[in-house]
Structure formats: structure tokens, C-alpha cells
N, C-alpha and C positions, 0 to 999 in steps of 0.2 A: 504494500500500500504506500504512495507517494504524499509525500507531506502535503500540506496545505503551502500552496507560495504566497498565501495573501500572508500568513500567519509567521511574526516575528519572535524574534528572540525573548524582547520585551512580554510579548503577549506569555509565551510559555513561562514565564518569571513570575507573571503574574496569577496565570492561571495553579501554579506551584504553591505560591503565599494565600491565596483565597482555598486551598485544599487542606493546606495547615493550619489554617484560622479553623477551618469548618473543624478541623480534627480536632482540635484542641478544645473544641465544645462538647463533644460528644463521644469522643478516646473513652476507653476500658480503662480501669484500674491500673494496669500494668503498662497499660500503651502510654500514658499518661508521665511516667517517668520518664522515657524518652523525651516528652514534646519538653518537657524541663529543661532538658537541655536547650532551647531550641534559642538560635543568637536573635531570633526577632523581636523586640518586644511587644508587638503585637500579640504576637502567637502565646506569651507565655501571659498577658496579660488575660486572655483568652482562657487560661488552662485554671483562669479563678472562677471563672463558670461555669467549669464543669460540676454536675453532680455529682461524680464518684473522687472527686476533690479529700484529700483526710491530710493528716497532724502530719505521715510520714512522707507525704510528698512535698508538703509545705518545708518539713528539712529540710528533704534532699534538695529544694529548691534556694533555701538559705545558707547551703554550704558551698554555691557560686563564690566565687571572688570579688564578682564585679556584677550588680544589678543596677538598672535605672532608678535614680531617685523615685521618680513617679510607681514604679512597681513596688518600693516600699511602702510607698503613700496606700497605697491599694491593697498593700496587704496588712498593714495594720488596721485597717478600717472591715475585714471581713471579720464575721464571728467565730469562726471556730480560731482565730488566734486568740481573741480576746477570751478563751475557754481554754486556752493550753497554755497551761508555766513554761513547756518547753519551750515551743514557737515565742511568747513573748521573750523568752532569754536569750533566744537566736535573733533574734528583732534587734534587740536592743544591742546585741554584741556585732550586728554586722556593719564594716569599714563603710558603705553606704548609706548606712540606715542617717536622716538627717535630723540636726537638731530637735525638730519639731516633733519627731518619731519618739526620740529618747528621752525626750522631757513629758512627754504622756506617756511611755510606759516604763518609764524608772518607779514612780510612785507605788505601781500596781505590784510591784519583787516585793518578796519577803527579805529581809534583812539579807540572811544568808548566800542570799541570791545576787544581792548587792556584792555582799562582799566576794563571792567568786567571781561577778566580771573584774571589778577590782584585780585580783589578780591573775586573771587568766591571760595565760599570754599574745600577744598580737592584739591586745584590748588597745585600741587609739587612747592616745593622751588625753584629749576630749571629753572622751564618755568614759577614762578611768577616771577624771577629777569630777566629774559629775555623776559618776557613781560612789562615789566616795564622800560626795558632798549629802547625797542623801542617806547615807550612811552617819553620816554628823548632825544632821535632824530628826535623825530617831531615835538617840540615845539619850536625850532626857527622859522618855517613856518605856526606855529598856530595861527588864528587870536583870538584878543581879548577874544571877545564872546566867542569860546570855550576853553580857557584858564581859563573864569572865572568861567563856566561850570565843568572843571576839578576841579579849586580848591575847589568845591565841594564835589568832591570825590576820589580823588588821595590819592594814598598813602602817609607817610611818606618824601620818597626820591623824590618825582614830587614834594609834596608843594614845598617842599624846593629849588627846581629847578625853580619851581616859583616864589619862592619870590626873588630872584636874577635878575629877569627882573627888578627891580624897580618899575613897575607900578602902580600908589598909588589904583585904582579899586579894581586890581590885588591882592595887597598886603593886601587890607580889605578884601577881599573875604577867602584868603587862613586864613588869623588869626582866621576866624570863622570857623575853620576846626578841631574837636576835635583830631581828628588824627595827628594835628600839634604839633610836639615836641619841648619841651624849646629849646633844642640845637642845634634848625634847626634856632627861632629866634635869637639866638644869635649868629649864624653863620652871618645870615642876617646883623645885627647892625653892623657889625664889617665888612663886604664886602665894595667894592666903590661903589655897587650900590645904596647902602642908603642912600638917603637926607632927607633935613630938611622936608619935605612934610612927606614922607614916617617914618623918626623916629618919628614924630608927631602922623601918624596912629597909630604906636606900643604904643607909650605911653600913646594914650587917653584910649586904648582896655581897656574893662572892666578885662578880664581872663590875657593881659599877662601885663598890666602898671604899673602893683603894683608888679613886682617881682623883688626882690631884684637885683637878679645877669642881670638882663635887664635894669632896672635902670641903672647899673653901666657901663654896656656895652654902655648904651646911651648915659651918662656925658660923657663917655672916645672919645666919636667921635667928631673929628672937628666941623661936619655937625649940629648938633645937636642946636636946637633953642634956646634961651637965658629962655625964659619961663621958662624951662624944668630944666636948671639948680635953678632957681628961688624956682620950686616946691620940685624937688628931692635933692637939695642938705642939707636942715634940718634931713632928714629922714637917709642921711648915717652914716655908723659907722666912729669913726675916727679914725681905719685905713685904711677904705677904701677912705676916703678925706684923708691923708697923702700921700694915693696911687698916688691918685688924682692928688697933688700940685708937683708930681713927674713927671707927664706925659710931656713927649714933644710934642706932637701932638695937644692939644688943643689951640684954637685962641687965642689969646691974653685979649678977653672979656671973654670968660670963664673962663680963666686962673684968672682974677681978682675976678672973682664970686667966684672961690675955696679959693681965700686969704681969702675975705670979711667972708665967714663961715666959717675959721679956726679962724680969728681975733675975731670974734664972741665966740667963744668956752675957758671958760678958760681953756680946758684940751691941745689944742692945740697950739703950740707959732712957 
């Protein structure tokens, strides 16, 4: 049979994407994975109204690399995502999904959900700080238990959000958090939520007791137990005791413990 000579390259091109549109309405279950693949976004726009549509194609469809914004738009707005933790976690985790997407369904994750885009890896900068951010607005109505839980595994900026509760549990839990940085301790020491309980936790910690600029942040606190000056004040330098005997903030008992180990030192008078 001889071709049609009216009939172009174009026409056949076309007549090809108006077959895969139709298919992609009305594909089987199975056929339906393929059309996922499919580079048009027509076609895959298509494959959202199918009836035999479910949670596992919607994966396979979110573990592309590279989707059209607008097909994100589209599929946040269907119901059976709005009905699956998964799909909303693949939503919100993929490199295209756009602002707009992830600020409506970061709200709907449960904590824990938060905190694994947080650190899962290949998470955009973006959507890690802005899951991390509603990760810091949950935790005035987070109970204990999953606080301590967190400081298991939180980042940087939650420990440290953390440890500003004062909770003495709270605040052993987070120290044992390799992820916790000097300068979120020492942010700590130096806050009002730190008492004499809680500087005692810091200073007995095997990793952070013995470090110098903690030490010193913890002599300088009012709060801070008599002990602690007892232990830590041999071990300073003496310009950091000169520093010391400067400070107006410490008690009057400590104040004399700083004399007592300058008076002790010939170098200082």
C-alpha cells in the first residue's frame, strides 16, 4: 500500500501526539507506567485523568528528575495526593516542586516528616530551610518525649532551639548530638535560660566540659554553681581571670573565688 502524498511528516507527528493524548486517558493500569515516562507534557498531564490513576504511579511519576512546574501545580491540586503522606512527601521533596507547592504542603507533614526532608539528601537549600523552619514553629506545642526524640536528630539550628527550652533531659539529650555546634553551646550559656542545673549538665559533658571558651562562658554566668568555679578557675589563663575580676555580672561568691585565684597567682596583683 503506497503512502498518502498529500500527507506530511508534520501530519504523522501529529497524528502520533493526538494517539498518546487519547492513550493516556484511557491506558490500563500497567500501560499507564509507561505513558509516565512520556517527554510530552501534554500527555503526562493527561495521565491525571485517567481513572485507573493510584499512589504508585503518582511515585513512579515523582521520581523524574525534571517535571514542568505547571504539572506540579496539577498534581498537588488532585485528591488522592492530598490523601497520601507519601505522595505529599514526594511533593514537597521534589527539585521542581515550586515555592507555592511547598509552603501549602509543608504545614500538612507531621513533625517527623519535616525532619527527614530536612535531612535527606539532594533536599534543595530552599525547602531544607523551610522545612526546618516549620520544624521551629512546632516546638512550643511539642511534648517532651518528642523533643527528646528530635534532639536526636535535628539539625544544627533545632538543637539549638532546643537547648533554649532549658530542660535539663532536654538539654542532655541535645549535647549528645554530634551535629551540635560549639557556638550553639555557647549561645546557650550565655541565654536566661540557663541554670545552675542545666550549666552543670554542660560542664560535667565528657565532649563539651573541657573546652576552653565554655568554661569561660560558664565562670562569666551569674547562675553558674560554686563547684564549677572551684574546678575551672586553676585551669584559666590570666587574662582570661583578669577578664574575669572585670565582670559585673557575677555574684558576689564568685566574685571572691576570682580574687582568691588571682591572690593565689604571683603573676597577678
Amino acid at each position: 500500500m503506497t503512502a498518502d502524498p498529500s500527507s506530511s511528516p508534520a501530519d504523522s507527528f501529529d497524528q502520533a501526539k493526538v494517539t498518546r493524548l487519547r492513550q493516556a486517558l484511557i491506558a490500563s493500569s500497567e500501560e499507564l507506567f509507561s505513558l509516565l515516562m512520556d517527554a510530552d507534557p501534554e500527555v503526562l498531564k493527561n495521565t491525571l485523568k485517567n481513572p485507573h490513576l493510584t499512589e504508585q504511579h503518582l511515585l513512579a511519576l515523582l521520581k523524574r528528575r525534571t517535571l514542568p512546574e505547571s504539572l506540579i501545580k496539577a498534581l498537588h491540586k488532585l485528591p488522592l495526593v492530598g490523601r497520601s503522606r507519601r505522595l505529599l512527601i514526594a511533593l514537597a521533596g521534589h527539585a521542581d516542586a515550586p515555592p507555592a507547592v511547598i509552603s501549602a504542603v509543608l504545614p500538612q507533614l507531621f513533625l517527623f516528616e519535616l525532619v527527614n526532608l530536612v535531612q535527606l539528601p539532594g533536599t534543595s537549600p530552599d525547602l531544607r530551610l523551610a522545612a526546618e523552619r516549620a520544624v521551629l514553629k512546632r516546638l512550643p506545642e511539642t511534648e517532651l518525649g518528642n523533643k527528646i526524640a528530635l534532639a536526636r536528630r535535628g539539625s544544627p539550628a533545632i538543637l539549638e532551639a532546643l537547648l533554649k527550652s532549658g530542660e535539663p533531659a532536654l538539654v542532655d539529650a541535645v549535647l549528645a548530638n554530634p551535629k551540635l555546634k560549639e557556638s550553639g553551646v555557647h549561645a546557650f550559656l550565655t541565654a536566661p535560660a540557663a541554670t545552675a542545673e542545666t550549666i552543670s549538665v554542660v560542664a560535667r559533658h565528657p565532649r563539651w566540659g573541657n573546652r576552653a571558651n565554655l568554661r569561660f562562658a560558664m565562670l562569666r554566668n551569674p547562675k553558674t554553681p560554686a563547684i564549677w568555679f572551684t574546678l575551672f578557675l586553676p585551669g584559666l589563663s590570666d587574662a582570661d581571670l583578669i577578664a574575669l575580676r572585670s565582670s559585673y555580672s557575677l555574684a558576689p561568691r564568685q566574685l571572691a573565688e576570682v580574687h582568691e585565684e588571682c591572690n593565689r597567682r604571683a603573676t597577678i596583683r
